[in-house]
Every structure is written in structure tokens, then in C-alpha cells.
C-alpha positions as a Markdown table, in Angstrom:
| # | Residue | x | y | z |
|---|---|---|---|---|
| 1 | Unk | 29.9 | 23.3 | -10.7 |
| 2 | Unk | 27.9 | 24.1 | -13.7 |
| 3 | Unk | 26.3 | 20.8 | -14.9 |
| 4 | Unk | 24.9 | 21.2 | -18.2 |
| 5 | Unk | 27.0 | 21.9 | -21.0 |
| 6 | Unk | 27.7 | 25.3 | -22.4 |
| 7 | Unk | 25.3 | 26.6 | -24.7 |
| 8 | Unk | 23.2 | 23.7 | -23.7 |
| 9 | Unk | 19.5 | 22.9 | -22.4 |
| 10 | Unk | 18.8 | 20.3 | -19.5 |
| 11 | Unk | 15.8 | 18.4 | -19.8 |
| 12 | Unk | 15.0 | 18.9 | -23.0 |
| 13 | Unk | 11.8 | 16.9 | -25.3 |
| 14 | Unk | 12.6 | 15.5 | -28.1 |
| 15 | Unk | 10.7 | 13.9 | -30.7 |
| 16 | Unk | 11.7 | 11.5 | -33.1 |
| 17 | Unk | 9.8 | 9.8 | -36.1 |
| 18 | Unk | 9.3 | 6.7 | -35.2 |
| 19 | Unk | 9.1 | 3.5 | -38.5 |
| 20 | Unk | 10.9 | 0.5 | -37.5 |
| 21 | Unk | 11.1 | -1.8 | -40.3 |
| 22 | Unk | 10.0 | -5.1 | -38.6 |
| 23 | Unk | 8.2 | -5.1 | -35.4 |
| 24 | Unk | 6.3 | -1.6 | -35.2 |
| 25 | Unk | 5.1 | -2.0 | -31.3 |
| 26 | Unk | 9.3 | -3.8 | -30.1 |
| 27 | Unk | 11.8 | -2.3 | -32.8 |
| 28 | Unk | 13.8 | 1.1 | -32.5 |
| 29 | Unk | 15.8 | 1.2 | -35.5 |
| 30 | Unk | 18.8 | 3.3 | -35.9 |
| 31 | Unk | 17.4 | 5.6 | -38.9 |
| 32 | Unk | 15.1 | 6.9 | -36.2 |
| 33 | Unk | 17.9 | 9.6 | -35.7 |
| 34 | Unk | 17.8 | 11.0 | -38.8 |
| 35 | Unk | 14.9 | 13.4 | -38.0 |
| 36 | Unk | 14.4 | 15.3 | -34.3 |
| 37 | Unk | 12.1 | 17.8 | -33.6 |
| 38 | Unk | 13.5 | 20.0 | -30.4 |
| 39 | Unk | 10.2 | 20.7 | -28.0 |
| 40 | Unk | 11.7 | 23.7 | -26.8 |
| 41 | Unk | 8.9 | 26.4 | -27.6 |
| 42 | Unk | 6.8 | 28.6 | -25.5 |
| 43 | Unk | 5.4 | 26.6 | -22.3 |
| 44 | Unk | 3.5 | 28.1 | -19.5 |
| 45 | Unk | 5.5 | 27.7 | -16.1 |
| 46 | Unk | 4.5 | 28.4 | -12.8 |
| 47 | Unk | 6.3 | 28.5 | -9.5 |
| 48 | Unk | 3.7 | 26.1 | -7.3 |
| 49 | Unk | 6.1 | 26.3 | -3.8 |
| 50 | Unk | 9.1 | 28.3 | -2.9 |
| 51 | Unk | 9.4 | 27.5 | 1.0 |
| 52 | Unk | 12.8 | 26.4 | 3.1 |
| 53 | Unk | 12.1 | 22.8 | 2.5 |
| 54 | Unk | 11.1 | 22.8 | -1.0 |
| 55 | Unk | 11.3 | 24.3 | -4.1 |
| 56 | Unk | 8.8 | 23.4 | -7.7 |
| 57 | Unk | 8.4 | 24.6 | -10.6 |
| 58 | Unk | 5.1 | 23.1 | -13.2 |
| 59 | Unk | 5.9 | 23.7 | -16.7 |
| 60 | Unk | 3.0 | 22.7 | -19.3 |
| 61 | Unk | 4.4 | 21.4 | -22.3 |
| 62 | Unk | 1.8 | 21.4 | -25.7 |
| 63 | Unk | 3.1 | 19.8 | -28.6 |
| 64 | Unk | 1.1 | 18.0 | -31.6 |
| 65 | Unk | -1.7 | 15.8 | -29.7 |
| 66 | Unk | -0.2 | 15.7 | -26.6 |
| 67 | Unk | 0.3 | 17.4 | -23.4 |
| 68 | Unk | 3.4 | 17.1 | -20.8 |
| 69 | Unk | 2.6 | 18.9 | -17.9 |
| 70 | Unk | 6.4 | 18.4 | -15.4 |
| 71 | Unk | 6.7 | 18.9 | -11.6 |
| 72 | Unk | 10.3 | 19.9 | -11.0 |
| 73 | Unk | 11.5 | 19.2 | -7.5 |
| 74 | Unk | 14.6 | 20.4 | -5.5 |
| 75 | Unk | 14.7 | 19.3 | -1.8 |
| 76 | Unk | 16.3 | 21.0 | 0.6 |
| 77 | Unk | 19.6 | 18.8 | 1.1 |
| 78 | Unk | 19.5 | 17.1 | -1.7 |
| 79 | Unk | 21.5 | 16.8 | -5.2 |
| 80 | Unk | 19.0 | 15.2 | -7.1 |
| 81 | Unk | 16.7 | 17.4 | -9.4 |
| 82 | Unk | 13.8 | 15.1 | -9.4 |
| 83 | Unk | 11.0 | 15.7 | -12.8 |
| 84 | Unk | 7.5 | 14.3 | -12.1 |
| 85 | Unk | 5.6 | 14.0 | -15.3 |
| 86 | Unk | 2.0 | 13.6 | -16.3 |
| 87 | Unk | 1.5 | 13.0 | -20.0 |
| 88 | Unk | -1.6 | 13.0 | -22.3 |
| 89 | Unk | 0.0 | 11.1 | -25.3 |
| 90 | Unk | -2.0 | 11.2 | -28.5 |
| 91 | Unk | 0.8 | 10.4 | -31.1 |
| 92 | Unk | 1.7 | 8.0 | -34.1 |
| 93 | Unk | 4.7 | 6.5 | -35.1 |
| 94 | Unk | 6.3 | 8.8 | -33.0 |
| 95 | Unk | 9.2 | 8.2 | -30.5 |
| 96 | Unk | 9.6 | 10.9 | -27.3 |
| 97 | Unk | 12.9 | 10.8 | -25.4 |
| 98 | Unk | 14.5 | 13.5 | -22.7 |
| 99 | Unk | 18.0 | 15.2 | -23.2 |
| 100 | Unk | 21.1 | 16.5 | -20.7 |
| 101 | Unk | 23.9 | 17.6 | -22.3 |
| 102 | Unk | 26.1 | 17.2 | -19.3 |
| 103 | Unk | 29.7 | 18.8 | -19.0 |
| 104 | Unk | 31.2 | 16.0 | -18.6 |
| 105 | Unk | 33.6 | 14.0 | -20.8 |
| 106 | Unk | 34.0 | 9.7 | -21.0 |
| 107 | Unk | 34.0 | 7.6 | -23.8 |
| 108 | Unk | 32.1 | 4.9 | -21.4 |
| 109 | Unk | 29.0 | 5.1 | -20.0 |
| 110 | Unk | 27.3 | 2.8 | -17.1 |
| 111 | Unk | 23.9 | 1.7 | -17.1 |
| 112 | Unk | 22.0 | -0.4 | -14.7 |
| 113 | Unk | 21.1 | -4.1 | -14.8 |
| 114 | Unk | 19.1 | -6.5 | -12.4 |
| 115 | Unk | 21.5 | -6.9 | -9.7 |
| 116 | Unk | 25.0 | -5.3 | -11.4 |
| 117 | Unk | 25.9 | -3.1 | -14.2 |
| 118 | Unk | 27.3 | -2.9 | -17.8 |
| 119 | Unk | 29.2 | -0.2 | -20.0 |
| 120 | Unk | 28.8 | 0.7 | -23.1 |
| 121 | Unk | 30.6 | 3.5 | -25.0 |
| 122 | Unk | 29.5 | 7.0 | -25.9 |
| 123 | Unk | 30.9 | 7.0 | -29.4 |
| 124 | Unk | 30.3 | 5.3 | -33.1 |
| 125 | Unk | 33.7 | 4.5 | -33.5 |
| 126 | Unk | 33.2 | 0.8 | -34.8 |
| 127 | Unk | 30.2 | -1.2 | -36.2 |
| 128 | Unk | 29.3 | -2.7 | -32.7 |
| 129 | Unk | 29.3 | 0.4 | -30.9 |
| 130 | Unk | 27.0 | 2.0 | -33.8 |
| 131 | Unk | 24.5 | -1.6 | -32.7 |
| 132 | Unk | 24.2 | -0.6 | -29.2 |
| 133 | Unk | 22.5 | 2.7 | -30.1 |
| 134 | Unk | 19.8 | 2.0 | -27.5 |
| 135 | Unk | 20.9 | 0.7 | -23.9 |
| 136 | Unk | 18.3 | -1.2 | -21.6 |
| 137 | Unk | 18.5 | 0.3 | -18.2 |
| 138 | Unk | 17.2 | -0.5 | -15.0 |
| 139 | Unk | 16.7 | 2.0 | -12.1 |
| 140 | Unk | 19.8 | 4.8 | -13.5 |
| 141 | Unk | 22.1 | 5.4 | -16.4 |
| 142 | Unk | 25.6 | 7.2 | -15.4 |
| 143 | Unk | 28.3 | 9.3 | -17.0 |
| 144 | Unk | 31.9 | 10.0 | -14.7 |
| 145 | Unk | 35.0 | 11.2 | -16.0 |
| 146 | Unk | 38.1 | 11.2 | -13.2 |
| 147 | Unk | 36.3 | 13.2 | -10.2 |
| 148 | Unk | 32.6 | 13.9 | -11.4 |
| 149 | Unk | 29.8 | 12.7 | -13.2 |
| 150 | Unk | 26.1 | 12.8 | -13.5 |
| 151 | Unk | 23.5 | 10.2 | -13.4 |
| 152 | Unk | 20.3 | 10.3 | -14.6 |
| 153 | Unk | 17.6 | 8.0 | -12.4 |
| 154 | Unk | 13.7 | 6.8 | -13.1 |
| 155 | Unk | 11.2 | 4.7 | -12.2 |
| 156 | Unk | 9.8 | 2.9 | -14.8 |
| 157 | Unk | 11.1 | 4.1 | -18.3 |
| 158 | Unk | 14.0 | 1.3 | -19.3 |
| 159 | Unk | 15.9 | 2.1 | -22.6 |
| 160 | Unk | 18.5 | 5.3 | -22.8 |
| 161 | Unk | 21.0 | 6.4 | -25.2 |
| 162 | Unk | 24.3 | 8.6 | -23.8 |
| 163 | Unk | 26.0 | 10.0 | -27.0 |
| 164 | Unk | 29.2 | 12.3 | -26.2 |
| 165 | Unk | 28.2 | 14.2 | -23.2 |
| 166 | Unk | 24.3 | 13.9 | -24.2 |
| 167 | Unk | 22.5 | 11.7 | -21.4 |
| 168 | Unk | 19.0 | 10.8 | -23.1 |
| 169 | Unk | 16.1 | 8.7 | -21.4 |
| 170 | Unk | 13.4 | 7.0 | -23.8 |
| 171 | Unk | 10.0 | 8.0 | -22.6 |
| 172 | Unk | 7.2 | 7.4 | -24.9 |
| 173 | Unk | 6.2 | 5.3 | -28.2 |
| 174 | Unk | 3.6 | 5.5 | -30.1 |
| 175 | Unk | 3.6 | 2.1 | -32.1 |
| 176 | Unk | 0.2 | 1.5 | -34.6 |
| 177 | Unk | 0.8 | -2.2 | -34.9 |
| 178 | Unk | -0.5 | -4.7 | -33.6 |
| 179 | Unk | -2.3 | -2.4 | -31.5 |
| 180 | Unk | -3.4 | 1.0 | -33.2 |
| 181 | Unk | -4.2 | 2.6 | -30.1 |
| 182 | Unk | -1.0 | 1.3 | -28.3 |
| 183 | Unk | -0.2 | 3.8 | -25.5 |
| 184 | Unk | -2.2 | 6.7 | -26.5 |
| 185 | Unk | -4.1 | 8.4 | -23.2 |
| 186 | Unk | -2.6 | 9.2 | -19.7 |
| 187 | Unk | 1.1 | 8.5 | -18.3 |
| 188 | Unk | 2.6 | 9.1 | -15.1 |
| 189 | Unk | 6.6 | 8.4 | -14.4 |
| 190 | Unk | 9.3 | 10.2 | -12.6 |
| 191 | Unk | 13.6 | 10.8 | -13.7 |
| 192 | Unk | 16.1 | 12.4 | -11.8 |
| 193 | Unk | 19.5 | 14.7 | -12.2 |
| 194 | Unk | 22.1 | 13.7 | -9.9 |
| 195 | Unk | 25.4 | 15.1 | -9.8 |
| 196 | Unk | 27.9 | 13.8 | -7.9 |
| 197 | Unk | 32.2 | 13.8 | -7.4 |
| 198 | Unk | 33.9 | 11.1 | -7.7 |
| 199 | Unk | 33.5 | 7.3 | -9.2 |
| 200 | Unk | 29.5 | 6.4 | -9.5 |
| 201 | Unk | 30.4 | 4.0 | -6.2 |
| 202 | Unk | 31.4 | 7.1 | -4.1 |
| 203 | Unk | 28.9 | 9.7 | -5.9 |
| 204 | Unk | 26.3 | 7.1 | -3.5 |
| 205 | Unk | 24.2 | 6.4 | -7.6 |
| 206 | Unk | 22.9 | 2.9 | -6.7 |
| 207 | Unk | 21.5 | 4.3 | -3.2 |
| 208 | Unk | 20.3 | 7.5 | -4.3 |
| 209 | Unk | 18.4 | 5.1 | -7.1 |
| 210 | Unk | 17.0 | 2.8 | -5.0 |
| 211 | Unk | 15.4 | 5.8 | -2.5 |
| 212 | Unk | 13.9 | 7.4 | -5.8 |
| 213 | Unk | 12.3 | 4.4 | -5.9 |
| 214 | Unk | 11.6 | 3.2 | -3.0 |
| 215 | Unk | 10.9 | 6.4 | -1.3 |
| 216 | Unk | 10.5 | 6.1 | 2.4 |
| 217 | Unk | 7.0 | 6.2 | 3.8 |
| 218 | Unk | 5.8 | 8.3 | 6.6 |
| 219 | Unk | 2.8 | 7.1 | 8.4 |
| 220 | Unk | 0.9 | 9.1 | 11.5 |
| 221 | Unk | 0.7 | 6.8 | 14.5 |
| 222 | Unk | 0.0 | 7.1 | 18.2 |
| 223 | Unk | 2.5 | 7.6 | 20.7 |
| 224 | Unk | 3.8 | 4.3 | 22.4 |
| 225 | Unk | 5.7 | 2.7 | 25.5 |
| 226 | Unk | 7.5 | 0.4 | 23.6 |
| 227 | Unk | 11.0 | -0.9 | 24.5 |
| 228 | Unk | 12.4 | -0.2 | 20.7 |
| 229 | Unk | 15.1 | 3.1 | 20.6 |
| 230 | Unk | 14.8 | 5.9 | 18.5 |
| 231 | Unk | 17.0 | 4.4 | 16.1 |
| 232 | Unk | 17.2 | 0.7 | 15.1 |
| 233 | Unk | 18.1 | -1.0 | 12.2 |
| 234 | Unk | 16.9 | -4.4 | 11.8 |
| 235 | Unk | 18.9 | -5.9 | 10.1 |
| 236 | Unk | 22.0 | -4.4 | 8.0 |
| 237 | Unk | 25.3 | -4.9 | 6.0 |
| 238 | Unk | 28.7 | -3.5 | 7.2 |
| 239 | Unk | 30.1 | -3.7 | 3.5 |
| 240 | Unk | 29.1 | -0.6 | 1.3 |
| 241 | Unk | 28.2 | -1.6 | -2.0 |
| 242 | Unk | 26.2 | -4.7 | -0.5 |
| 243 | Unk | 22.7 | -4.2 | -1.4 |
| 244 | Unk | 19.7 | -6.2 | 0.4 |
| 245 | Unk | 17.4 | -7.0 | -2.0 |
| 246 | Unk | 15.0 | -9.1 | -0.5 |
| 247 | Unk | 13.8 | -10.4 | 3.0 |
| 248 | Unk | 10.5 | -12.6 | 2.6 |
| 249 | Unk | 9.1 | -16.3 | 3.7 |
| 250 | Unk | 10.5 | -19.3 | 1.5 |
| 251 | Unk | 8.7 | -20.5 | -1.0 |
| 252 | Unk | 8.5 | -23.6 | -0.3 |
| 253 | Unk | 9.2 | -24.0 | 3.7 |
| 254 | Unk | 8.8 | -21.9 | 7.2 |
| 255 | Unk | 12.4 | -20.1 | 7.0 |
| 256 | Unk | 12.7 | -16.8 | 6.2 |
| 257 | Unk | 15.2 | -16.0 | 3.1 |
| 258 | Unk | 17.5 | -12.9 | 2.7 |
| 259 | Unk | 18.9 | -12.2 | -0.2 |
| 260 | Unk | 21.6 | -9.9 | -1.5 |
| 261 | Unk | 23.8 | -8.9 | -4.1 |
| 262 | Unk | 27.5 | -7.2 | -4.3 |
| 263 | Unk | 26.9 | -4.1 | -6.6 |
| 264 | Unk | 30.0 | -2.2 | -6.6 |
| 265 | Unk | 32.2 | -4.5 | -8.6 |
| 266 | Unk | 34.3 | -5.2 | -6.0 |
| 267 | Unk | 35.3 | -7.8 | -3.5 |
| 268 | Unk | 36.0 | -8.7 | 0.0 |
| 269 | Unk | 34.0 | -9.7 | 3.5 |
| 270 | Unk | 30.6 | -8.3 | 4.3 |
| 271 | Unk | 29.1 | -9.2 | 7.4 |
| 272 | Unk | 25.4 | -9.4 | 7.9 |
| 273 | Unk | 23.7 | -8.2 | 11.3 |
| 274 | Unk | 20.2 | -9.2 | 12.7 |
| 275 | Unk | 18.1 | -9.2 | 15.9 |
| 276 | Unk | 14.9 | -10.2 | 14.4 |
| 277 | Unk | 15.7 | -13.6 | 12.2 |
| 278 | Unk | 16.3 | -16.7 | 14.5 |
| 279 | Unk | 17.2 | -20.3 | 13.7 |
| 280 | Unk | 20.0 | -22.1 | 11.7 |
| 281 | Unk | 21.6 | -20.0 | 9.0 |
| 282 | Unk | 22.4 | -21.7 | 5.9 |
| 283 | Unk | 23.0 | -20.6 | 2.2 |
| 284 | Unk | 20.6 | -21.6 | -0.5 |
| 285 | Unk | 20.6 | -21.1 | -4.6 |
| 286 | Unk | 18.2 | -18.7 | -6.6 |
| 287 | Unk | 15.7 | -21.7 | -5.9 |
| 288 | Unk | 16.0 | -21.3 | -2.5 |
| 289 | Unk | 17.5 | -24.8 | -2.9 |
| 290 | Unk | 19.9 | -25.7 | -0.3 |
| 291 | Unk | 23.2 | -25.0 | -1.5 |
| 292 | Unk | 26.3 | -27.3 | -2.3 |
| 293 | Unk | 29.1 | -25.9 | -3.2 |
| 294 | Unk | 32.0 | -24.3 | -1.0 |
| 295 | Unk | 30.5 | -21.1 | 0.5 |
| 296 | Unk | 31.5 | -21.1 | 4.5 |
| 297 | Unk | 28.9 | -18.9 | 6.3 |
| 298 | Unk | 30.5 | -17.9 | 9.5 |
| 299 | Unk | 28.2 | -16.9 | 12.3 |
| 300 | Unk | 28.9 | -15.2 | 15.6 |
| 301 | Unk | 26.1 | -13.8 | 18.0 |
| 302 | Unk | 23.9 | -13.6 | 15.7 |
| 303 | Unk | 26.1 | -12.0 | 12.5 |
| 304 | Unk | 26.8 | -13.9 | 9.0 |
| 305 | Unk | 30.1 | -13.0 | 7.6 |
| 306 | Unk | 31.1 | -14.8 | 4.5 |
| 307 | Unk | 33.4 | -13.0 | 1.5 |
| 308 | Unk | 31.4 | -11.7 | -1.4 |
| 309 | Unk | 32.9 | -11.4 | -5.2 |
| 310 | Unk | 31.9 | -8.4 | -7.5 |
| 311 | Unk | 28.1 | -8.4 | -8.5 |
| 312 | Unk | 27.4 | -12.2 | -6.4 |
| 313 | Unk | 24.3 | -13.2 | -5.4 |
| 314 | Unk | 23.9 | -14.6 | -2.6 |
| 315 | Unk | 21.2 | -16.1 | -0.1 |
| 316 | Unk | 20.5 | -17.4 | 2.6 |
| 317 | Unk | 18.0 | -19.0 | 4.9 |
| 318 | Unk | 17.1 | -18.9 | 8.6 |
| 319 | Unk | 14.8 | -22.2 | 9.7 |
């Protein structure tokens, strides 16, 4: 399926002027919009590997001060288009953002928050939707009709804007106050395309997101005689949807705390499975508090069922 829109351009710069009328360094004001500057001019691009594992292109960007110089990645077996950027940014009041006009149609848009997500819509139909112009987001921003959508992941840049079918991330600012200098110099960050049929929940967004950023790590080590399989998984959920966020000591005794949080918007059992965390299960607040309310935690050789509700939190605590 052909993902960007016709007669449109995928990852394309743009570059606003940037004056907000209050707080130079915090505000984006609406009137930014009013002026855009397309980057879309002559850049040197060079194919750096063309093998059966991976593909990457390096296009060198030049525009005013600055310099974007873009790694971008296709893996075999993946859907994700991943951009790795390394930015010289030497520009004032200035505001640099990234553009997909996708082919797909919605008038609501989802975006990530810590531990759940929010919509917002993709139109200026009222006075409150032309307010929430800007959208903070987390690890992914995503746009589905019926059976497809796309979602556009990062790393570390937090504000987008999807208008129509046109998925923008915020990249760059170049605020002169309080700092003058506030910025300017070298930048390093990573976004991804992903495609994907269906609902964001059965395109796999959330997990795709959290391996963009929390890539997995391969190490060299010596061959051992240990007892452990090939496989093993030490500790998982049964429930898709159910993310584990966390497994560390207490703060403020010996157990060890797992916490985890319902991400799908939905509801129903999810049964937690360990071989490595020993000692009395309990559930405990945010505090790691011990917790009062009703919350039966069932355990059963070793496994914690208990019913989660859409977007919960929940912890608890081996000791």
C-alpha cells in the first residue's frame, strides 16, 4: 500500500518563524503557522549499505546556519522506516518540525501519554480544537482509519501536530530568551514510520515504540554450561496490551516491586508469571505503600492473576 499521500513528500523539513508573544524559550503560539518555509532543495544523498540485512540512505540537508545530516534505515523484516539525525542548529527564533502526509483519513488522532493515551482531533472545526494546535506526546503519535493507519515514533522530541492526513513531529527551537544561545550546536534524536493494518492495538504501535526505544542489546560473551534454555522469559504477562514498566528494589524495604500498566484501553484478567521473584506477593500504591482498598491478588504456583481496568496501574511487591 502506498503510504504517503498523492502528490505528497514523506519526511519533509519544515521551518517555521518562530515569535511567541510571552515566554520566548516555553510558548508556541498559533500564528507560528502563518509562515513555512519547505526544506525541500538540493541535498547530497548517498547510499552508505545496500546488503540482505539492511538498507541506508545519508542525506545532508544545508539550510540557513544549520546542517541536518539523516541516516535512513530499513531492516530487513521490519515496517518501521527508522530516521537517525545529527543536527548542527545555528538558528533564531526559528521553529523546525518534520512532515508525512499519510494516505490515510480520521478526524481523531492518538498520541501517547505516560502510561495511556489521549485523542485529539485533526480538524479546526470549533475554538477548542483550534487550542490544541500542538499535542504533547510521549514515545508515538498515531493516525488509523477502519483497517490502516500510520504511526510516527521517537525518542526524545515530545510535541506533534497531525492536521488532516499531515503527521508532523516538533524537532527543534531556537528561543533567544532567557537564554540567547538556547540550543544552538549539536543534536542527536531518532523518529520512525510505521505502517500498520488494523486498530493502533493490533498494528503492535505501543510495542514497536517501546523497542525503538529500548532497543535490545547484544553483548559478546563466552560460551557456558549453564542449566538456563535457549529461551526463557523471566518473568511475563499473558494479557496483550499489559505493559511492564518497571521491576526494581523498593524504596524503602528489601522487596522487589513490579509495576505495570493496562495500555490498550481495555479490560479483563491478566495473569503475571515468574520464576525469579520469591516471597509474599502483595499490592502496593504509587508509593509503594501497602495498599487498602479491594484488589484480590490471586496466586497459584508462583502466578498473580488479578483483573485489570483500561489504562490501571498497578503494583505490586514480593518480600
Amino acid at each position: 500500500r502506498q503510504v504517503i499521500a498523492d502528490g505528497g513528500q514523506g519526511n519533509l523539513l519544515q521551518i517555521h518563524k518562530d515569535y511567541p508573544n510571552r515566554w520566548n524559550a516555553w510558548d508556541v503560539d498559533v500564528f507560528y503557522k502563518d509562515q513555512v518555509e519547505n526544506l525541500d532543495g538540493p541535498a547530497e544523498v548517498e547510499v552508505l549499505e545496500d546488503g540482505p540485512l539492511r538498507s541506508v540512505l545519508r542525506v545532508t540537508r544545508k539550510f540557513g546556519h544549520s546542517c541536518m545530516v539523516q541516516r535512513i534505515v530499513l531492516n530487513a523484516g521490519s515496517r518501521r522506516l527508522d530516521f537517525h539525525c545529527e543536527a548542527d542548529w545555528q538558528e533564531h527564533d526559528r521553529l523546525l518540525k518534520v512532515a508525512f502526509p499519510v494516505g490515510v483519513s480520521s478526524l481523531r488522532a492518538s498520541y501517547e501519554i505516560q502510561y495511556g493515551h489521549v485523542e485529539r482531533s485533526t480538524h479546526d472545526n470549533t475554538s477548542w480544537d483550534v487550542a490544541k494546535f500542538e499535542v504533547p506526546v510521549h514515545k508515538w503519535a498515531d493516525l488509523s482509519e477502519g483497517d490502516y493507519g500510520v504511526a510516527m515514533i521517537n525518542d526524545c522530541k515530545y510535541a506533534a501536530d497531525i492536521s488532516g492526513n499531515v503527521m508532523r513531529l516538533t524537532l527543534l527551537k531556537a528561543a533567544n530568551a532567557p537564554d540567547p544561545t538556547a540550543d544552538r550546536g549539536k543534536h542527536s534524536f531518532s523518529y520512525a514510520i510505521l505502517p500498520h493494518a488494523g486498530s493502533l492495538q493490533e498494528g503492535g504501535v505501543i510495542e514497536e515504540a517501546y523497542a525503538f526505544n529500548v532497543p535490545m542489546l547484544a553483548v559478546d560473551a563466552a560460551a557456558s554450561a549453564g542449566e538456563l534454555p535457549t529461551e526463557k522469559s523471566f518473568i511475563s504477562v499473558d494479557r496483550p496490551g499489559v505493559i511492564l514498566e518497571a521491576v526494581k528494589p523498593a524504596e524503602k524495604s528489601d522487596a522487589a516491586v513490579v509495576r505495570f500498566y493496562e495500555a490498550y484501553n481495555t479490560r479483563g484478567p491478566v495473569t503475571l508469571s515468574t520464576d525469579v521473584l520469591e516471597g509474599k506477593v502483595g499490592e502496593v500504591d504509587l508509593l509503594e505503600n501497602a495498599y487498602t482498598g479491594e484488589s484480590p491478588v490471586e496466586v497459584f504456583d508462583g502466578d498473580v492473576t488479578l483483573q485489570v481496568k483500561p489504562f490501571e496501574i498497578r503494583t505490586l511487591a514480593w518480600k
